[in-house]
MIGUSE-859079 format. One record per residue: x, y, z of N, C-alpha, C, CB in turn. Coordinates in steps of 0.1 Angstrom, whole numbers, plus 5000, padded with zeros to 4 digits. Each point is the difference from the previous one (the first is absolute). Glycine has a CB too. Layout:
! residues N
XYZXYZXYZXYZ
...
***
This chain:
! residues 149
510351444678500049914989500249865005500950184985
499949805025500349825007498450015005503149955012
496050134994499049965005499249984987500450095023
499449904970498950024989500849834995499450354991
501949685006500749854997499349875005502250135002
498049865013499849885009498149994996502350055025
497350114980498049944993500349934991498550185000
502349864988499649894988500549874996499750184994
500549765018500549875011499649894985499250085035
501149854956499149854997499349925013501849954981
496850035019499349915007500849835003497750164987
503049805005500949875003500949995003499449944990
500650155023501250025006500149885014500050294991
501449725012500149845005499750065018502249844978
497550055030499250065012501150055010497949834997
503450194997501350105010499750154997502249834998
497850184987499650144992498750065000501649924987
497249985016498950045005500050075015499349824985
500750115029500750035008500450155001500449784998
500750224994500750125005498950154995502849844995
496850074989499450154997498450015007501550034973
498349915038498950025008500450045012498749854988
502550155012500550065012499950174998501749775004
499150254986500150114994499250124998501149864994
497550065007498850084997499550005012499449964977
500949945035499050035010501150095012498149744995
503250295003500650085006500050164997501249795002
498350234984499550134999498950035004501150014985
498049925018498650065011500850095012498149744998
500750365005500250095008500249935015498750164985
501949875023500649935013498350045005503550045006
496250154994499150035006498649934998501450185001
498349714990499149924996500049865008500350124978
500549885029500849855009499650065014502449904984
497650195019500050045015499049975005501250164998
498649785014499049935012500150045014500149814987
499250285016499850095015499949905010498750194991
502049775019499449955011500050065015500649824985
498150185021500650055011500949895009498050184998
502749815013500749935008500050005015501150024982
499049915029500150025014500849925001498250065008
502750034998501849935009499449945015502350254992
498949645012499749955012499950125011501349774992
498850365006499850105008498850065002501950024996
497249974991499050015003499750184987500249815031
500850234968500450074989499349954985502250045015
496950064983499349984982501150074991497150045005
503049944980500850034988500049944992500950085009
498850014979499349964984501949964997497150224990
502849655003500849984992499749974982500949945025
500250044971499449964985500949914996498950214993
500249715000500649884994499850004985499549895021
500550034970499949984984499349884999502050114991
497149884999499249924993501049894998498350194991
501449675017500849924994501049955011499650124977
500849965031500849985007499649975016501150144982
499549785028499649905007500050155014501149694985
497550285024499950095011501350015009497549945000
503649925001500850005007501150124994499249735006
501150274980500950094995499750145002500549844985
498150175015499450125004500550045016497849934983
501950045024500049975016502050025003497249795000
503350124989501250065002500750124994499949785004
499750274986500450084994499450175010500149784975
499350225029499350085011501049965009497450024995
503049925010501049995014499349915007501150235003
497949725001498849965010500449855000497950184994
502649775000500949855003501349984993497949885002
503050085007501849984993499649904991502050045021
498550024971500249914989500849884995499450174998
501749855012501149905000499649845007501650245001
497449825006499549875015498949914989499850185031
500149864958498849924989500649954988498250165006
501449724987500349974986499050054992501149815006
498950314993498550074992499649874984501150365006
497949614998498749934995500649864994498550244993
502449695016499949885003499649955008501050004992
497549925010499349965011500549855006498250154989
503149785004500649885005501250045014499649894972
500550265021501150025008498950125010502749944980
496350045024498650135013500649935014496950024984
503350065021499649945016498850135006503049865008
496250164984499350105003500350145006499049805002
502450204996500250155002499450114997501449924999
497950064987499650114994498750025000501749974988
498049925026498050025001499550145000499749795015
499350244977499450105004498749995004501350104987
497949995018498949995001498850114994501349855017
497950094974498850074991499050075003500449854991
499050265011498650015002499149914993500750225004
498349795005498949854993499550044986498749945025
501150184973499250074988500749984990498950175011
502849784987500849954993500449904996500150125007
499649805001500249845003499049974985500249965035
498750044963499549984989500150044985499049975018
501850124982500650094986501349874998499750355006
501449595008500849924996499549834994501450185017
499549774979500049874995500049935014501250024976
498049845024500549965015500949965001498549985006
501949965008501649965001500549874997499950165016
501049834974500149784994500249995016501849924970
498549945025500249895014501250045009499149794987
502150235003501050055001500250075009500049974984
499350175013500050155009499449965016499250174974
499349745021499749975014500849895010497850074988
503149865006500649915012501050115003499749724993
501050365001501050085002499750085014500450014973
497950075025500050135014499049845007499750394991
499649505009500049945009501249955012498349974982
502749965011501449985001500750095014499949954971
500050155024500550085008499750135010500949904984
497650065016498850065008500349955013498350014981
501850085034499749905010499049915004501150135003
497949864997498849925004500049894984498450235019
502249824971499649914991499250024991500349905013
499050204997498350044988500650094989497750035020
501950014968499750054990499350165002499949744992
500850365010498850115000500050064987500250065024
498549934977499350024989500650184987497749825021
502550254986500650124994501250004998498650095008
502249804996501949994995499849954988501449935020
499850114979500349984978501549995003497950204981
503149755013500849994996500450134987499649745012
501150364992500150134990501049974988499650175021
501449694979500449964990499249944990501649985013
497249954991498749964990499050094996500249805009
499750334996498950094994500950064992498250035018
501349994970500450084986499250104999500849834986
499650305012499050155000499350044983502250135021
497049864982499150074989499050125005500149764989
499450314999499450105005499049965008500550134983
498449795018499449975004500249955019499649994970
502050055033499950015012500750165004500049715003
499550384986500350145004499250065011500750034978
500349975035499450095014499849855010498250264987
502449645009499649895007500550025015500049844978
499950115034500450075011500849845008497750255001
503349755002500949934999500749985012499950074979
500349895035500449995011501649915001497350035007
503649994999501449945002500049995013501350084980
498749735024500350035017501350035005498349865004
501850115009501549975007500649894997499550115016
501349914977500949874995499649925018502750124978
497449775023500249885003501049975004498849964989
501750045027500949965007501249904992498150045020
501049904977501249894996500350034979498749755026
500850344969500350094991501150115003497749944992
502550115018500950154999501549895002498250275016
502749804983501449955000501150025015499450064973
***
């Protein structure tokens, strides 16, 4: 009976009480409706499917699988990147994503040795999963000498 209640919400509701009851409706969707297959390669050279949710950033993915500490990242603040969380894309992927702002690209320039830009790094705090990268294939290098602790 409270769920039938809130449906019959008044439309002039103020935008805190809006909010909430759109929260409400989009937390009862099925989790299994959110789920996004990816396969993965560890700096070992080791393949494994992880899964991520619709919405939610490759880096949380990547950590939540174990495949990067999570503690060594400010998950999906790119003011606070030192590129820790570079990943790198298969090419056949690279075009399903958004390209990278300016941002992302001075970030893996920055901290690239030579400087250059390779072309298949992404920053995994700026890629957000949708289905549309279900089975995407997804590489994690060796942290970076001057990245481990």
């Amino acid at each position: 009976m409270a769920i039938a209640t809130l449906r019959r919400l008044p439309l002039h509701l103020s935008r805190t009480q809006s909010f909430t009851r759109t929260s409400f409706s989009s937390a009862s969707a099925k989790v299994s409706d959110r789920i996004v297959k990816l396969l993965t390669i560890d700096p070992t050279g080791a393949r494994r499917e992880i899964v991520g949710l619709t919405g939610q950033t490759l880096l949380k993915a990547l950590a939540n699988a174990g495949l990067i500490e999570p503690a060594s990242h400010r998950l999906e603040e790119i003011d606070a990147c030192s590129a820790e969380c570079e990943v790198h894309i298969a090419q056949e992927w690279l075009d399903k994503l958004p390209p990278p702002s300016y941002d992302e690209k001075y970030v893996l320039t920055r901290n690239s040795r030579n400087r250059v830009l390779n072309k298949h790094a992404r920053l995994g705090c700026q890629v957000v999963l949708s289905h549309d990268l279900q089975g995407m294939v997804v590489s994690v290098p060796e942290p970076k000498p001057w990245d481990t602790p």
